[in-house]
VEXDREN-2710 file (C-alpha; in Angstrom, 1 decimal):
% VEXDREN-2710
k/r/px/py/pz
1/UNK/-21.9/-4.3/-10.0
2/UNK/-23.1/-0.6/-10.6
3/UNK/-21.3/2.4/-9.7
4/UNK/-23.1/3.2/-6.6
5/UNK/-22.4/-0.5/-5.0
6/UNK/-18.7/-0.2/-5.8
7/UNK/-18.7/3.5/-4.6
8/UNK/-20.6/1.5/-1.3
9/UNK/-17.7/-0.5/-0.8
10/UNK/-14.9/1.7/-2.3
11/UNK/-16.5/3.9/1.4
12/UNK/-16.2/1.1/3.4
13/UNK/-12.7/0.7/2.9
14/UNK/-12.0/4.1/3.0
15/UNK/-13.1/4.9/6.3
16/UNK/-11.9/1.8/7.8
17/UNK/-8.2/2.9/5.9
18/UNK/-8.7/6.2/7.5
19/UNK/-9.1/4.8/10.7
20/UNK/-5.9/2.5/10.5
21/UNK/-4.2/4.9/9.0
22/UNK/-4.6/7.8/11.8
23/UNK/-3.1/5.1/14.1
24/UNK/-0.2/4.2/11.8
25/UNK/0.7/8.0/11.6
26/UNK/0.3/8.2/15.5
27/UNK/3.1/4.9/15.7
28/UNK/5.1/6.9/13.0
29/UNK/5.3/10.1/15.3
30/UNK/5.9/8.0/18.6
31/UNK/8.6/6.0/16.2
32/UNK/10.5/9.1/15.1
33/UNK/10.1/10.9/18.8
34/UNK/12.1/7.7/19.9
35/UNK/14.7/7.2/18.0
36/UNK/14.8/10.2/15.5
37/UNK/16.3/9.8/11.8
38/UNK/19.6/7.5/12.6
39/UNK/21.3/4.8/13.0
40/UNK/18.5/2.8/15.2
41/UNK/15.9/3.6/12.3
42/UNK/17.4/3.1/9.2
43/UNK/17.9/-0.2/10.8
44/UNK/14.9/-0.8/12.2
45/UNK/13.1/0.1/8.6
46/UNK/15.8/-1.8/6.3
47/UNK/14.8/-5.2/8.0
48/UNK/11.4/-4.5/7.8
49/UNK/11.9/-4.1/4.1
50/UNK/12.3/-7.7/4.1
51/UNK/9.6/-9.5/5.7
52/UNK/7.6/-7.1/3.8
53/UNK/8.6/-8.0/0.1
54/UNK/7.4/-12.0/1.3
55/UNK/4.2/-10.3/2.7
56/UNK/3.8/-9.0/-1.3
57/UNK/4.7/-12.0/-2.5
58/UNK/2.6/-14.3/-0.1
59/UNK/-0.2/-12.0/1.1
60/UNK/-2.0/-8.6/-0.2
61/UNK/0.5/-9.4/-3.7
62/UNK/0.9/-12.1/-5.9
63/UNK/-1.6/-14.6/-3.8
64/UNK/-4.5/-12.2/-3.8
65/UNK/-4.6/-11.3/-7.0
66/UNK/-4.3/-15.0/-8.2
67/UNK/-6.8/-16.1/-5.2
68/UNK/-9.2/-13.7/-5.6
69/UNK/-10.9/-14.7/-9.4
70/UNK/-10.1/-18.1/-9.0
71/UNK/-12.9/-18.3/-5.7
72/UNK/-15.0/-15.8/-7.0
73/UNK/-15.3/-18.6/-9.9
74/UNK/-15.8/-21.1/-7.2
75/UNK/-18.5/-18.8/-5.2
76/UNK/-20.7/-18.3/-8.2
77/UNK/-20.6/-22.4/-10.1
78/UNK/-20.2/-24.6/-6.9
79/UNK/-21.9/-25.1/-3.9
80/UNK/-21.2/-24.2/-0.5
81/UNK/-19.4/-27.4/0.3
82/UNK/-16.9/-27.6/-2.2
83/UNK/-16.3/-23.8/-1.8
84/UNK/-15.3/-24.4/1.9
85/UNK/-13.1/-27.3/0.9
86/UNK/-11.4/-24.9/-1.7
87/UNK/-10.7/-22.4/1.4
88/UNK/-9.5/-25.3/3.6
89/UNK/-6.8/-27.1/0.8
90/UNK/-5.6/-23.1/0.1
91/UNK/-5.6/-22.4/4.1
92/UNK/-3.4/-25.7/4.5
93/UNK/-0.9/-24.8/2.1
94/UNK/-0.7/-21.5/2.6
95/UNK/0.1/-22.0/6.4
96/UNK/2.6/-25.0/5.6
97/UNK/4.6/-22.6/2.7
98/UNK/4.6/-19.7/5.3
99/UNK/5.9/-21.5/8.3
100/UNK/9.2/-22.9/6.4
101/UNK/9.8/-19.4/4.5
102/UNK/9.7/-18.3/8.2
103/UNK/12.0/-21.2/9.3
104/UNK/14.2/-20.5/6.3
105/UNK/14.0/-16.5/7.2
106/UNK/15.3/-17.0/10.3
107/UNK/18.8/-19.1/9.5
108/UNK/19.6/-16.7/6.5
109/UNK/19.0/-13.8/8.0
110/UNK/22.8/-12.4/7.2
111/UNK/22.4/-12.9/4.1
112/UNK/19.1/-11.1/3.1
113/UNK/20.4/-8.2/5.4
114/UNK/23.2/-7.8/3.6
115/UNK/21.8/-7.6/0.1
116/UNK/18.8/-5.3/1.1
117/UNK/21.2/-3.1/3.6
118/UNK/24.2/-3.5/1.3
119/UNK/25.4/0.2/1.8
120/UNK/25.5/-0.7/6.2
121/UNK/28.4/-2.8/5.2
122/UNK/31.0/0.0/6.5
123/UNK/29.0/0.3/9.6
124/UNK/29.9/-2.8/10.9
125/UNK/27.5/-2.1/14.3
126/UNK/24.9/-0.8/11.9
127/UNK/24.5/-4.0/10.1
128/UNK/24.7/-6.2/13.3
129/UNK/21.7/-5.1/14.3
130/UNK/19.9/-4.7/11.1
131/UNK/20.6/-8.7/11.0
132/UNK/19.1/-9.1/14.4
133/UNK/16.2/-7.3/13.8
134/UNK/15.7/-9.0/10.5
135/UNK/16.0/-12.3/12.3
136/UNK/13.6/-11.2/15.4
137/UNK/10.9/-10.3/12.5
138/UNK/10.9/-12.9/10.3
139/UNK/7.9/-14.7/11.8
140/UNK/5.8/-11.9/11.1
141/UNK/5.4/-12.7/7.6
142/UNK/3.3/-16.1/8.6
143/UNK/0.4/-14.2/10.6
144/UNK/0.4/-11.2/8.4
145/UNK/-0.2/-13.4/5.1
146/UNK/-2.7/-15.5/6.9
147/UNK/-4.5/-11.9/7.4
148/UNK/-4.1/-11.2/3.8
149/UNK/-5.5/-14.2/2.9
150/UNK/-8.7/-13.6/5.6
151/UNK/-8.6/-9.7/3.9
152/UNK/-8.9/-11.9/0.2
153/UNK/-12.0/-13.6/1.5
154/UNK/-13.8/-11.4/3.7
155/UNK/-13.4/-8.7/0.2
156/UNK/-14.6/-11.6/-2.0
157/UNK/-17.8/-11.7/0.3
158/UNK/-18.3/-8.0/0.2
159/UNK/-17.3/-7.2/3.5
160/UNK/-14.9/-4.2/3.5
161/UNK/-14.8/-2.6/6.8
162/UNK/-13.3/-5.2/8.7
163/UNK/-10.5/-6.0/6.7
164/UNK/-9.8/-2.2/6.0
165/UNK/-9.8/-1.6/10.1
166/UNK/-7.8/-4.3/11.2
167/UNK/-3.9/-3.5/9.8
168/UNK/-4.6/-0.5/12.8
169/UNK/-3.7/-4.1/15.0
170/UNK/0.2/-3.3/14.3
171/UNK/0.2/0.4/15.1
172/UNK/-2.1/-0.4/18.4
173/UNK/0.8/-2.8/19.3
174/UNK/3.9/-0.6/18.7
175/UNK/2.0/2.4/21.0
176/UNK/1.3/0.3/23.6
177/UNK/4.7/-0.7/23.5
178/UNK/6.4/2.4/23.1
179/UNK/4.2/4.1/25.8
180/UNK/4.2/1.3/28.5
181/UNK/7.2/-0.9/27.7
182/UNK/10.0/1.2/26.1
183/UNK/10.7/3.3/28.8
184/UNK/11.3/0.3/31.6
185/UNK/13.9/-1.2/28.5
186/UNK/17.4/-0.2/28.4
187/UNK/18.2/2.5/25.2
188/UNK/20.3/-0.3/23.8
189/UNK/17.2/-2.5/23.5
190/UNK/14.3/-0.8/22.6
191/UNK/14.2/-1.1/19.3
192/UNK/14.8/-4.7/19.8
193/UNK/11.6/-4.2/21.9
194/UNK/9.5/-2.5/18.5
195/UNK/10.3/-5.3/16.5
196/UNK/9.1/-8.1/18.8
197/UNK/6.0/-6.0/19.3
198/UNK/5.8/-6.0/15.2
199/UNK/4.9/-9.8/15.4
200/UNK/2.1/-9.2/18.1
201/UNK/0.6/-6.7/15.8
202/UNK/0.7/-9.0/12.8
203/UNK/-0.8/-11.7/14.7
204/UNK/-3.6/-9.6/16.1
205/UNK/-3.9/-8.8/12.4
206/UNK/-5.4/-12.4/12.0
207/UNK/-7.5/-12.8/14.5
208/UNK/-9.5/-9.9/14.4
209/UNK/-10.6/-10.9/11.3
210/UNK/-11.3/-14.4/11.7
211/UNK/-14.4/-13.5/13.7
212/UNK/-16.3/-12.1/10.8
213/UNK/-15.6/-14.9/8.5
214/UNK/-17.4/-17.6/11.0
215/UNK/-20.3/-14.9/10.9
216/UNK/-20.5/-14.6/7.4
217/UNK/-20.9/-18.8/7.1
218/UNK/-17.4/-20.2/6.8
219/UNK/-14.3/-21.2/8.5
220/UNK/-10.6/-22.4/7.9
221/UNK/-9.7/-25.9/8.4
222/UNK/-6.0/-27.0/8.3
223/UNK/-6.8/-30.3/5.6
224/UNK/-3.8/-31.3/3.6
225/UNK/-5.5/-32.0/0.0
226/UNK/-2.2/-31.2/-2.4
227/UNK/-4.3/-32.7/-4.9
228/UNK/-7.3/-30.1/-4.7
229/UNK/-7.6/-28.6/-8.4
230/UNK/-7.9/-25.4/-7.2
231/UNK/-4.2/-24.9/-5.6
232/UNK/-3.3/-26.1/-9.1
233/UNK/-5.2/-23.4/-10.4
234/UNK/-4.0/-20.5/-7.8
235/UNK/-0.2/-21.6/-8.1
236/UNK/0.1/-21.2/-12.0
237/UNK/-1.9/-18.0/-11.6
238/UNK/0.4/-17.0/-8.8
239/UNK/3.9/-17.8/-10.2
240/UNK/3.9/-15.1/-13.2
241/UNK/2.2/-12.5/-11.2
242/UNK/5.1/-13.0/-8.0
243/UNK/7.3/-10.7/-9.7
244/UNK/4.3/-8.6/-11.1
245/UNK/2.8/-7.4/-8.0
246/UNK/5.3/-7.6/-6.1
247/UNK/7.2/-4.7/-7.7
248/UNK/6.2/-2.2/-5.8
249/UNK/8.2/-3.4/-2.8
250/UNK/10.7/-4.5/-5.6
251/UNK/11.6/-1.3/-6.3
252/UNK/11.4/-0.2/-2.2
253/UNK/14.2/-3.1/-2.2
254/UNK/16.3/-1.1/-4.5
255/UNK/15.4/2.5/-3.0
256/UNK/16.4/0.9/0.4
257/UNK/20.1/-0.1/-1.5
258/UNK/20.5/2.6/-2.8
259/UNK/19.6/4.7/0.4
260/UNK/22.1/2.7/2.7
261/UNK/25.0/4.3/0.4
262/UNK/24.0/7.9/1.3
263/UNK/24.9/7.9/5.0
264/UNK/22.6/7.9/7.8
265/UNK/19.0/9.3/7.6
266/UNK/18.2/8.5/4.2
267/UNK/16.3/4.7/4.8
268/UNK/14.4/6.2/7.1
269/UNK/13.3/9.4/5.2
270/UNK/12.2/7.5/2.4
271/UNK/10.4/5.1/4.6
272/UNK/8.6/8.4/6.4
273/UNK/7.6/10.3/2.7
274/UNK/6.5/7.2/1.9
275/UNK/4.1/6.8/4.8
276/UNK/3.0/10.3/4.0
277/UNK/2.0/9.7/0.3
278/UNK/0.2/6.2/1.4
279/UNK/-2.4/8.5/3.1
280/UNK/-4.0/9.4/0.3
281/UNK/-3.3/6.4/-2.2
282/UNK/-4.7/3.6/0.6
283/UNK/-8.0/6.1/1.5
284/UNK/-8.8/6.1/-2.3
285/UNK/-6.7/4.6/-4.9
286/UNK/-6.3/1.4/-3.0
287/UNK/-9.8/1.6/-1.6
288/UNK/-11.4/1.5/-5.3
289/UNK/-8.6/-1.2/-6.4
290/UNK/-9.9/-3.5/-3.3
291/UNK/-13.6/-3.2/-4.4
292/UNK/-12.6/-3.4/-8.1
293/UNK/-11.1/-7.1/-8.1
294/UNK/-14.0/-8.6/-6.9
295/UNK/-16.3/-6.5/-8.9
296/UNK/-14.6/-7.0/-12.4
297/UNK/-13.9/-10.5/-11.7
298/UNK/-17.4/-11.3/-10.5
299/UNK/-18.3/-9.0/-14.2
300/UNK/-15.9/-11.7/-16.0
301/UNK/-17.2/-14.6/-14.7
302/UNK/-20.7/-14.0/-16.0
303/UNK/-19.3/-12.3/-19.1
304/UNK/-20.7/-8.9/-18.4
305/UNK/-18.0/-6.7/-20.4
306/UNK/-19.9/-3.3/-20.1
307/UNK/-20.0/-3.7/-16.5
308/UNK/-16.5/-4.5/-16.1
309/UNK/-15.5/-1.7/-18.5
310/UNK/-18.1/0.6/-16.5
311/UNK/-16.4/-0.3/-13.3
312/UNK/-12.8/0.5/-14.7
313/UNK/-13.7/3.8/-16.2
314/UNK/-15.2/4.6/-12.9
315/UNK/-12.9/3.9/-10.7
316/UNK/-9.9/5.8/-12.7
317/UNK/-12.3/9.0/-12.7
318/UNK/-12.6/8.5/-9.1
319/UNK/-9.1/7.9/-8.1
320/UNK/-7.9/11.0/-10.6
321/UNK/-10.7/13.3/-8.6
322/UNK/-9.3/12.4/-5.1
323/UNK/-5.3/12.0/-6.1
324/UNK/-4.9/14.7/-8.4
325/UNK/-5.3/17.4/-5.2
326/UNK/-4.2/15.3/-2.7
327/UNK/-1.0/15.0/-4.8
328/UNK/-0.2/19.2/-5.1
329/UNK/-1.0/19.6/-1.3
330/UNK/1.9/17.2/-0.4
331/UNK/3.8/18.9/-2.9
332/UNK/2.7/22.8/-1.9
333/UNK/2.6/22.7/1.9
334/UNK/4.4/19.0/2.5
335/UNK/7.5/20.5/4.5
336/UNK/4.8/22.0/7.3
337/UNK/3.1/18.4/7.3
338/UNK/6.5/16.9/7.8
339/UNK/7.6/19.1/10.8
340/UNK/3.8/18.8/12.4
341/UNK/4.2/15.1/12.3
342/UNK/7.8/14.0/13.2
343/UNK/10.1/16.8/14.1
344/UNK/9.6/16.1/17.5
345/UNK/12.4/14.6/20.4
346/UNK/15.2/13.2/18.2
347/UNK/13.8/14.0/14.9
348/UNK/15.7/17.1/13.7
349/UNK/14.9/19.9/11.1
350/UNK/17.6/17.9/8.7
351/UNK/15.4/14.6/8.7
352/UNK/12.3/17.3/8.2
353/UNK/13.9/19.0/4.6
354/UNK/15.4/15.2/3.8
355/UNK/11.7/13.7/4.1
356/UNK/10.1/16.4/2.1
357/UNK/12.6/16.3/-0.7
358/UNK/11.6/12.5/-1.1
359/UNK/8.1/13.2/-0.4
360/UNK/7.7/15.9/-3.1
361/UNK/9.0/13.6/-6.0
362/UNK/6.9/10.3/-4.5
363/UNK/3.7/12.7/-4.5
364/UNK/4.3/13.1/-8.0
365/UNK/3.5/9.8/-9.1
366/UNK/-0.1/9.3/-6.8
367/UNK/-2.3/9.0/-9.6
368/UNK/0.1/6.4/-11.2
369/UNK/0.4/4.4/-8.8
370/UNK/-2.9/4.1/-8.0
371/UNK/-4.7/3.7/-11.9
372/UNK/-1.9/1.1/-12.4
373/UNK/-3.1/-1.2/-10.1
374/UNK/-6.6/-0.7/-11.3
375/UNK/-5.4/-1.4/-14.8
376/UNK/-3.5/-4.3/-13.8
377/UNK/-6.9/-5.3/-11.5
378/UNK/-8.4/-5.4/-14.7
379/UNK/-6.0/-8.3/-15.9
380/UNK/-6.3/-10.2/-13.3
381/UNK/-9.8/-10.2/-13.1
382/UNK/-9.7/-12.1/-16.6
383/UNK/-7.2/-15.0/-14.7
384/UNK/-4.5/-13.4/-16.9
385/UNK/-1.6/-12.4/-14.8
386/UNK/1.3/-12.5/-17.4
387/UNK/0.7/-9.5/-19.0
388/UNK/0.7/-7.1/-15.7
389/UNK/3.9/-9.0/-15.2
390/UNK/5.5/-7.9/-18.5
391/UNK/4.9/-4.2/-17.4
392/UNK/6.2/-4.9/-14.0
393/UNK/9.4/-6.1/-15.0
394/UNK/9.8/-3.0/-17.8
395/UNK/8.9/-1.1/-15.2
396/UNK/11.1/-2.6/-12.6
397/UNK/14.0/-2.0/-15.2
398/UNK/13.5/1.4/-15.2
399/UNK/13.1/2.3/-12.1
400/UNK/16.6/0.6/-11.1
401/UNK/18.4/2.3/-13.6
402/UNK/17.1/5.9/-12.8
403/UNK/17.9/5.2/-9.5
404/UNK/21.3/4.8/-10.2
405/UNK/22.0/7.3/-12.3
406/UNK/19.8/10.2/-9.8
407/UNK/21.0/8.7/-6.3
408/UNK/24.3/10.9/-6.4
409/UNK/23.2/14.2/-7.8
410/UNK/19.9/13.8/-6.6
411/UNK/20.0/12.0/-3.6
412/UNK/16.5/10.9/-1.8
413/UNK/14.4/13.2/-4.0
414/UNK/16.2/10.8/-7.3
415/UNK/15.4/7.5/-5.6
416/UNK/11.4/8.7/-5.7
417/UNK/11.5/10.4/-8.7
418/UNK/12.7/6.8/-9.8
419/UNK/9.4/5.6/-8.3
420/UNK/7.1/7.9/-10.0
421/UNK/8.3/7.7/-13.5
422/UNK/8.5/4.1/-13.7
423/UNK/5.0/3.6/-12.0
424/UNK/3.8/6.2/-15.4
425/UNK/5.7/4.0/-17.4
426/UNK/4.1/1.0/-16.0
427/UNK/0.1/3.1/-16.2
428/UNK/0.8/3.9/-20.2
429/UNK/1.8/0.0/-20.9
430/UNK/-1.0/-1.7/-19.4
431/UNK/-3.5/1.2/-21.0
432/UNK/-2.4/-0.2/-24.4
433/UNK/-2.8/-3.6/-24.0
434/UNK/-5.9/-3.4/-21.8
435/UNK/-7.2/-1.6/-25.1
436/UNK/-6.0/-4.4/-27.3
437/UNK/-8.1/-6.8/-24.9
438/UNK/-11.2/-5.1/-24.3
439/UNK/-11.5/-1.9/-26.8
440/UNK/-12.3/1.6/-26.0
441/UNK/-13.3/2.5/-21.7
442/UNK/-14.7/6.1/-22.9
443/UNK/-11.6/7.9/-22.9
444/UNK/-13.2/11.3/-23.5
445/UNK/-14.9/10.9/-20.4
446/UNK/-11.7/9.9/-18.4
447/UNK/-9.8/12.8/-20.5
448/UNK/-12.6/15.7/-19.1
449/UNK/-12.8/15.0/-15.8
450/UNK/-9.2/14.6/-15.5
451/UNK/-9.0/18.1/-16.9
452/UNK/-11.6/19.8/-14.5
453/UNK/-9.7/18.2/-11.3
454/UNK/-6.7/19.7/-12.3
455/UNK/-7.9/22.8/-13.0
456/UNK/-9.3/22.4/-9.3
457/UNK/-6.3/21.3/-7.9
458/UNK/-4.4/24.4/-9.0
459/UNK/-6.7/26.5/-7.1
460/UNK/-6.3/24.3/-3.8
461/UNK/-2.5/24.7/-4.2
462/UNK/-2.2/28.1/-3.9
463/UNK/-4.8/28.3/-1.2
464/UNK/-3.0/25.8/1.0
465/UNK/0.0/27.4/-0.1
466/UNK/-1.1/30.8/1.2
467/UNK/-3.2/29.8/4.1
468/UNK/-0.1/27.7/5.7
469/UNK/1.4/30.7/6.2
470/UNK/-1.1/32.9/8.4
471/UNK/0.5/31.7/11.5
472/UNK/3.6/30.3/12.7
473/UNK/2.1/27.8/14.7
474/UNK/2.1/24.3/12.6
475/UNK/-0.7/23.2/14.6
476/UNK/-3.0/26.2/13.5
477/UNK/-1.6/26.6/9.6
478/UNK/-1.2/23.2/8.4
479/UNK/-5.1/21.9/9.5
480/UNK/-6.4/25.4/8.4
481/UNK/-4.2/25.0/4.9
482/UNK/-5.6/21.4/4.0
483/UNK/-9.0/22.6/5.5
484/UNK/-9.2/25.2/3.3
485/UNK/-7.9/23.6/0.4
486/UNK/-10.4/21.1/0.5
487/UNK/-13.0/23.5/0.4
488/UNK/-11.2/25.3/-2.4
489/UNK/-11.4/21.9/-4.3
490/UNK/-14.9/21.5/-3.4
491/UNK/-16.3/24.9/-4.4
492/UNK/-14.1/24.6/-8.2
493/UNK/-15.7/21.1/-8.6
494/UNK/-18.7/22.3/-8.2
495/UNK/-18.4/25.3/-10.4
496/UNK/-16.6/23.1/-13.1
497/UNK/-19.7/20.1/-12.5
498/UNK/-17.5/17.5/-11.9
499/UNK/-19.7/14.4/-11.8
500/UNK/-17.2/12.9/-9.3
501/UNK/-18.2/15.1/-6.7
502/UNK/-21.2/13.7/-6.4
503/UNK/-19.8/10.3/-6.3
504/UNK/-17.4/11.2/-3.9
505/UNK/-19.9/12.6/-1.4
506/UNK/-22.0/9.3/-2.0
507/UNK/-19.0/7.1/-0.8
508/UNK/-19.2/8.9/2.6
509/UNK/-22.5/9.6/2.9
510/UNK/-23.6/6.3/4.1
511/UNK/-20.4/5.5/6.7
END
C-alpha cells in the first residue's frame, strides 16, 4: 500500500473520529453539567474503568491485534468460503466467551469494585454505588466487543468511515438520555439512569455496523466449530498480547487506584484530561495506527518489506506533524479549553485547575502514545505479539511505580506524568528491537521532519498563548487561539517545507 492510499484511509478515519468525537465532548459537557466533579462521577467513571479494561482485552485490544493478520492471511490464500467460515467459528466463540465474562461480571461485581475503587473504601455510600453501577454495566462489554470485532473486519476490508463514525452511538445515547430522561428521574437515580443508557449505546454500536458488512459480501453466523484452525491460531496470538495491549487501560486501572486515595474530584479529572488529550491522538495517531495494521500486515503476507517499512516511517512522520502541536496547545491554552468545555452547572473552577494540571502532564506524552502503537502495529503485523508484550509489561512497571511515588507530592498532574514517561519508555524499547527485526526505517528522515514540526509548534504556542487572551470571553479567545494557532503551524510548515503538509492536506482533501 502506497502512502497516498494509507493517507486515504488514515482521512477516512479521521473525519469519521472527528465526527464521534464532537459528540463524545458534547456527552462529556452535558455529563459534567449534571453531576459536576464529585461523588456521583468519580463513581460513575471508576466502574466504567472496568468494563472497559475487558473491552481492551476482548475488543479494539488484544483480539484485534491478534485477529487482524491472521484474516488478512486468510483474505489473500483462501477463497471466499472458507474465509466466511473463519468469521463465523471466531463470531461463535467470541459471543459465547463474552456472554459468561458478562455473567461472571455481574455476580463479582464487589469484588472488582473494590480493587479498581480501592481508595472509596472509607466512603462506605461511595462504593455502594460504584458496585451498583459496575454491576448495571457489565453487559456492555458483550455488544461493544462484538462492535470491535465488526470494526476488525470492516478495517480489514478497507472500509474506514463506518467503523470510525459509529462509537458516536454511545454519546447519541447518553444525550438523549440526559436531555429527555434525566430530568423526569429522581437526583438519586440518574446516574443509575447514564449507566443503563451506556448499554444501549454499546449495543447500537453493533448494529450500525453490521449493515455495511452484508454490503461489502459477508455475514456473521453463530456456528460452533471449536475445532476451526483458525481460533487456534487467534488464541495463541491473543494470549501474550492480552497484557500487551491491554496496558493502556492497565495503567488507567492504576491511575484510577491511585486517584480514589486523593479525595473526591480526582477520578473524574483524570477521566476528563484524558478525554481532552484523546482528541487529538484518536483524529491522527489512532487514525494512521487503524489503517497501518492492515496495511503492514497485508505488506507481510506477500513479503513486501520496503512497503511495510515505507508505511511505518510514514505514518510516524505523520503522527509527529499532527501531535507535536496539538500537544503544546493543550499545554499553552489547556486551562481556557477546560473552563469552555465543562465548567458549567456543578462543575466548579477547582475541577477546572484539577483537570488541567492532569491534562498538561497527559499532553506530554501525545506523540508517545501514539508512535508506540504504530511500533507495536508493526509487530503484530509479522504474527509476533510477544515482543510488544515484553515492552508492555516494562512499561507497565514503571508506570506503577512512578505513580506511587508522585501521587502525594504531585497529586493528579504525577499520576499522568506516570503515563507519559512510561508510554516513552515503552516508544524507545520497541524502536530497538523493531531495528533488530527489520534494519534501518530512514531515521534521518523521521529525525528532520520531527525537527521542523517542533520548531513550528513553538511558534503556534505563543500565538495561542497570546491570542487566548484578547478577550475575556472563552467562547471568542479559545476558537480564535487554536484558529490562529493552526494557521501559525501552517504558515512555519510551509516556510520550513515540511513534506507532511502536503500529506496532511491530502488526507482531507478527498473527505
Amino acid at each position: 500500500m502506497d502512502d497516498k492510499t494509507l493517507a486515504k484511509h488514515a482521512g477516512k478515519t479521521a473525519f469519521g473520529t472527528i465526527c464521534s468525537r464532537i459528540l463524545g465532548y458534547l456527552r462529556d459537557m452535558l455529563v459534567a453539567n449534571l453531576f459536576g466533579i464529585g461523588m456521583f462521577a468519580d463513581a460513575f467513571y471508576a466502574a466504567f474503568r472496568i468494563p472497559n479494561l475487558f473491552r481492551r482485552m476482548f475488543g479494539e485490544g488484544s483480539f484485534s491485534a491478534a485477529f487482524i493478520p491472521v484474516f488478512s492471511q486468510y483474505l489473500h490464500t483462501k477463497d471466499k468460503n472458507e474465509t466466511q467460515k473463519f468469521l463465523n467459528a471466531i463470531f461463535t466463540v467470541l459471543f459465547l466467551i463474552l456472554v459468561i465474562v458478562s455473567v461472571l461480571g455481574i455476580c463479582f461485581s464487589p469484588i472488582l469494585t473494590k480493587v479498581v475503587a480501592w481508595g472509596f473504601s472509607d466512603n462506605p455510600e461511595k462504593m455502594q454505588l460504584t458496585i451498583e453501577l459496575t454491576r448495571l454495566m457489565f453487559p456492555f462489554i458483550l455488544f461493544i466487543c462484538l462492535a470491535a470485532f465488526l470494526l476488525a473486519i470492516l478495517n480489514t476490508l478497507h472500509s474506514f468511515f463506518i467503523p470510525a463514525l459509529a462509537p458516536a452511538s454511545l454519546s447519541v445515547s447518553e444525550i438523549f438520555y440526559i436531555l429527555s430522561i434525566a430530568p423526569l428521574i429522581s437526583p438519586g437515580n440518574q446516574i443509575k439512569g447514564l449507566a443503563i443508557s451506556v448499554i444501549l449505546g454499546g449495543a447500537l454500536h453493533f448494529f450500525i455496523q453490521y449493515p455495511k458488512l452484508k454490503n461489502l459480501g459477508w455475514h456473521l453466523k453463530f456456528k460452533i466449530d471449536l475445532k476451526h484452525p483458525g481460533i487456534k491460531k487467534v488464541a495463541l496470538l491473543m494470549i501474550p498480547s492480552l497484557l500487551g495491549l491491554s496496558v493502556d487501560q492497565i495503567n488507567a486501572f492504576v491511575d484510577n487506584i491511585c486517584a480514589s486515595f486523593l479525595g473526591d474530584g480526582p477520578v473524574s479529572a483524570l477521566y476528563y484530561s484524558n478525554r481532552l488529550m484523546q482528541m487529538p491522538l484518536a483524529v491522527f495517531g489512532l487514525a494512521f495506527a487503524t489503517a497501518s495494521l492492515p496495511a503492514m500486515s497485508k505488506a507481510y503476507v506477500k513479503k513486501d518489506i520496503v512497503t511495510l517499512k515505507n508505511s511505518l516511517n510514514y505514518s510516524i512522520r505523520f503522527i509527529v506533524f499532527t501531535l507535536m502541536p496539538a500537544a503544546v496547545g493543550l499545554m499553552v491554552i489547556g486551562l481556557p479549553i477546560v473552563k469552555l468545555l465543562f465548567e458549567h452547572g456543578k462543575f466548579n473552577a477547582l475541577g477546572s485547575i484539577m483537570t488541567n494540571q492532569a491534562l498538561f502532564f497527559y499532553s506530554l506524552g501525545l506523540p508517545g502514545y501514539a508512535i508506540s502503537k504504530i511500533f507495536a502495529n508493526a509487530f503484530y503485523s509479522f504474527q509476533d505479539t510477544k515482543t510488544p508484550v515484553k515492552t508492555a509489561v516494562l512499561a507497565m512497571i514503571i508506570h506503577a511505580f512512578l505513580c506511587i511515588i508522585l501521587m502525594k507530592p504531585m497529586g493528579v498532574s504525577g499520576l499522568a506524568l506516570s503515563t507519559a514517561v512510561s508510554s516513552y519508555f515503552n516508544l524507545i524499547v520497541l524502536a530497538g528491537y523493531l531495528k533488530k527485526r527489520i534494519g534501518n526505517i530512514e531515521v534521518k528522515l523521521i529525525f528532520v521532519s520531527t525537527l521542523k514540526s517542533f520548531t513550528a509548534s513553538i511558534f503556534t504556542g505563543i500565538v495561542a498563548w497570546h491570542t487566548c487572551k484578547v478577550s475575556t470571553s472563552l467562547f471568542l479567545s479559545v476558537p480564535l487561539a487554536i484558529l490562529f494557532g493552526c494557521i501559525t503551524f501552517v504558515i512555519v510548515s510551509y516556510i520550513l517545507k515540511s513534506r507532511e503538509l502536503k500529506s496532511f492536506f491530502n488526507v482531507f482533501s478527498k473527505k
